[in-house]
N, C-alpha and C positions, 0 to 999 in steps of 0.2 A: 575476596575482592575480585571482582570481575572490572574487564574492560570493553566498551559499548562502543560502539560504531554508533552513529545516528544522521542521517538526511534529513534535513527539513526542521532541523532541532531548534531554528528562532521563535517558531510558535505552535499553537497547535497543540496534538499527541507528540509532536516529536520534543518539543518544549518541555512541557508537565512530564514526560518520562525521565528527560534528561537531568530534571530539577528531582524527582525521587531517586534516581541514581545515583544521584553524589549526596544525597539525603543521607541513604545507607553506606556510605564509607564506596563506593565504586567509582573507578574510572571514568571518564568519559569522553570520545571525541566526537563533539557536536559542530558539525556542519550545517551552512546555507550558501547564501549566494553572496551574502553578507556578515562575514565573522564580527562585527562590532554590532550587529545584530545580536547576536546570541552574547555577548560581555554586557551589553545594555540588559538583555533579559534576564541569565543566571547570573550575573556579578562573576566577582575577582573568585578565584577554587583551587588549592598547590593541582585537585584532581580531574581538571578540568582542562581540555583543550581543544580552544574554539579555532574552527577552519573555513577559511572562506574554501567552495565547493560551488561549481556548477555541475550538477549530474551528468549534464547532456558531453562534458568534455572528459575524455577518457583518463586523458595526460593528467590532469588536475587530481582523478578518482585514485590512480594509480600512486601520484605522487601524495594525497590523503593518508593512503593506508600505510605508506614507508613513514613518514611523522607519527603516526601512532605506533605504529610498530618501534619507532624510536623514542620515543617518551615511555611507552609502557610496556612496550617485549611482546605485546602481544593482541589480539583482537579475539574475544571470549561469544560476544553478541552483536550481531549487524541486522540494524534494525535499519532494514527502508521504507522511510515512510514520505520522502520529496514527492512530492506530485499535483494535480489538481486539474478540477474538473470540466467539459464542457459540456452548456446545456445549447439543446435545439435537432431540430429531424436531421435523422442522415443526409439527405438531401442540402438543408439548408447549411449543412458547414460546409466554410471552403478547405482548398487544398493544405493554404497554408495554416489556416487552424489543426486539423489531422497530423499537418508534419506535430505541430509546435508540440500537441496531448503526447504523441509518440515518442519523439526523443525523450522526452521529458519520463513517463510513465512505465514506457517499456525500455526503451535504449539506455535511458540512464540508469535505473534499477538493473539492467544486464552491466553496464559499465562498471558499478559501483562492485559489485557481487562477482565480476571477474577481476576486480582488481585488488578484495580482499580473501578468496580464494586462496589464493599459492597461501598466503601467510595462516589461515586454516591448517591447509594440508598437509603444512608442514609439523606445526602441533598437533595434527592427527585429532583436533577437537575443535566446538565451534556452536554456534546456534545461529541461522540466519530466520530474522522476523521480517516478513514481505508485508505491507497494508496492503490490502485490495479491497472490497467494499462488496456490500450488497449486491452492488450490478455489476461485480465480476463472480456472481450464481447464476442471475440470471439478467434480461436484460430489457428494459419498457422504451416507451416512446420516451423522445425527450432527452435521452442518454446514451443514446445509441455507439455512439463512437467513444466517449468515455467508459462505456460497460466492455466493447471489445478491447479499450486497453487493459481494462483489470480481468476479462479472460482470458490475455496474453501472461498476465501474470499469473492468473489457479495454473495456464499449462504447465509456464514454466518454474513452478516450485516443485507442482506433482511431480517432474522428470529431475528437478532437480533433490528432492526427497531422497528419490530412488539410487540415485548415483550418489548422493554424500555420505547417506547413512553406513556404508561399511568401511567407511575414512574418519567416523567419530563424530560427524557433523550433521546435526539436525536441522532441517527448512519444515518450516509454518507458514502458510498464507494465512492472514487475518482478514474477517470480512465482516467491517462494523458496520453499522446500519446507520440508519441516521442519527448522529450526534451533534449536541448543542455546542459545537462551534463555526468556525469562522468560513467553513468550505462552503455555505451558499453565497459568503458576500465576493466582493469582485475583485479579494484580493486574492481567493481560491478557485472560483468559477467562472470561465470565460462564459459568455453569451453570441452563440453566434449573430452576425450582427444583417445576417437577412433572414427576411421572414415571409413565408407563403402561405398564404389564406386557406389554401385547401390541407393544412395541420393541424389547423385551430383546433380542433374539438380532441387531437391526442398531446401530440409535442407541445402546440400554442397552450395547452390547458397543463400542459407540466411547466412549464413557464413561469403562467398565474399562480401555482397553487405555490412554488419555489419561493417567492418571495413572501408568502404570507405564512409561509413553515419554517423562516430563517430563524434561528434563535427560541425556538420554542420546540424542537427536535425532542423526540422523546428519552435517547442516549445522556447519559452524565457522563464528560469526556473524564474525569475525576478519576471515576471506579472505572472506568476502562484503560487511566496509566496504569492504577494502583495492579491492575488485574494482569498487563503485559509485566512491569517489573516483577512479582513473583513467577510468572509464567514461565520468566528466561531461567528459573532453576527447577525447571518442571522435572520429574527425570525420564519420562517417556511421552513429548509430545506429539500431540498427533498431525498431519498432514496437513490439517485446515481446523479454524477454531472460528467459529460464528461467534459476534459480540452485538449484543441488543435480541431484546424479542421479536423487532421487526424482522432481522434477518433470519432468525429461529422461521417465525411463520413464511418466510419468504420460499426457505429451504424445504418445506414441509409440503407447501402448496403447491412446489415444481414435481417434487416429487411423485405427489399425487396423480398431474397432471402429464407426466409423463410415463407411470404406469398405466393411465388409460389410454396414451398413445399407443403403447406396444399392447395392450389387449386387444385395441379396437384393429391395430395393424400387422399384429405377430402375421400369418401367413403370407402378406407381401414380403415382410421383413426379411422373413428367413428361405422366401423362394428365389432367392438371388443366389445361392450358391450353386457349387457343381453337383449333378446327382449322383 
């Protein structure tokens, strides 16, 4: 029996995991913004404990993870998956949209993960699951500032991988690609709400294409719970785990295209050092 940490656990991936988790006899503490949120969704559970949770507040994260630590001794998997996206050109988001993606994507995911940490560290075991997304690989028009929050996230799993793992505690960034749920409608994705005619043809055209790709995503969010709950008993996981073929061909194509960067560029590249 393991005990699960979860953000974002009223709907979604954080939902359908939370609901396979206590499926197999596990623990669970699922958080949102709204704990009768999450009792309305998974029902009454002896192994269930639902938390109201804002990510963005530290005090709240902190005092999260002493409730589960008190109900169940311990925190086994922290899966953060609270987040959600904004579409439109860099240019066209304002200041206050940028704060709002950040606290929320980055800040809170650092809040959350320092504040089940100590209790980690202390059982010297642990598994932390990061969601990041396709456009924290790489990053197109139209996403721009949502793809830099989730490559705040690849940094910081990479650096935090490196430091957990001789404390017993393994970090995963996950980066699903497009799946059929709820993250195009407007309960997941802000819209910035100005718009410049000279985008039209990149960002303006990721826009159009967003609404008529909602719900028809080629991902099954389904097989991507079923696929994280075994995941969390992996016994040597790796760094980063792509989920969907979209992101597969995503990771493939940068690759590509960044080995022909450094062919076409190697001798600038490397004429910067000292001789």
């Amino acid at each position: 029996m393991k005990t699960w940490f979860i953000t974002g656990a009223s709907r979604g991936f954080g939902s359908r995991i939370a609901e396979l988790a206590l499926a197999q006899g596990d623990n669970v503490v699922a958080t949102a913004r709204h704990a009768a949120a999450i009792i309305e969704k998974l029902g009454s559970n002896p192994n269930l404990l639902a938390l109201t949770l804002d990510v963005t507040n530290d005090q709240q994260a902190r005092e999260a993870a002493a409730s589960a630590v008190d109900r169940f001794g311990r925190i086994d998997v922290l899966l953060n998956n609270a987040g959600f996206g904004l579409l439109g050109a860099v240019e066209e988001a304002t200041a206050d949209e940028i704060e709002a993606i950040y606290r929320t994507n980055v800040f809170g995911l650092l809040g959350v993960t320092r504040a089940v940490l100590p209790h980690m560290r202390a059982q010297r075991s642990g598994r932390i699951i990061n969601i990041s997304s396709i456009g924290g690989y790489r990053g197109t028009p139209g996403f721009g500032v949502y793809a830099s929050t989730k490559f705040a996230v690849e940094g910081l799993s990479e650096a935090l991988h490196g430091e957990l793992a001789p404390l017993g505690i393994h970090v995963t960034v996950v980066e699903p690609g497009y799946f059929r749920t709820d993250f195009l409608d407007s309960t997941s994705l802000s819209v910035s709400g100005g718009r410049i005619d000279d985008y039209n043809a990149t960002a303006g055209a990721v826009r159009d294409r967003a609404s008529k790709l909602n719900h028809s995503q080629p991902g099954d969010p389904e097989k991507l719970a079923h696929v994280l709950v075994a995941f969390a008993d992996a016994p040597n996981p790796p760094v980063r785990l792509p989920l969907g073929s979209d992101t597969v061909a995503a990771i493939e194509a940068k690759h590509v295209s960044d080995a022909a960067i450094i062919a076409e560029w190697r001798p600038v590249s490397i004429s910067t050092d000292f001789t």
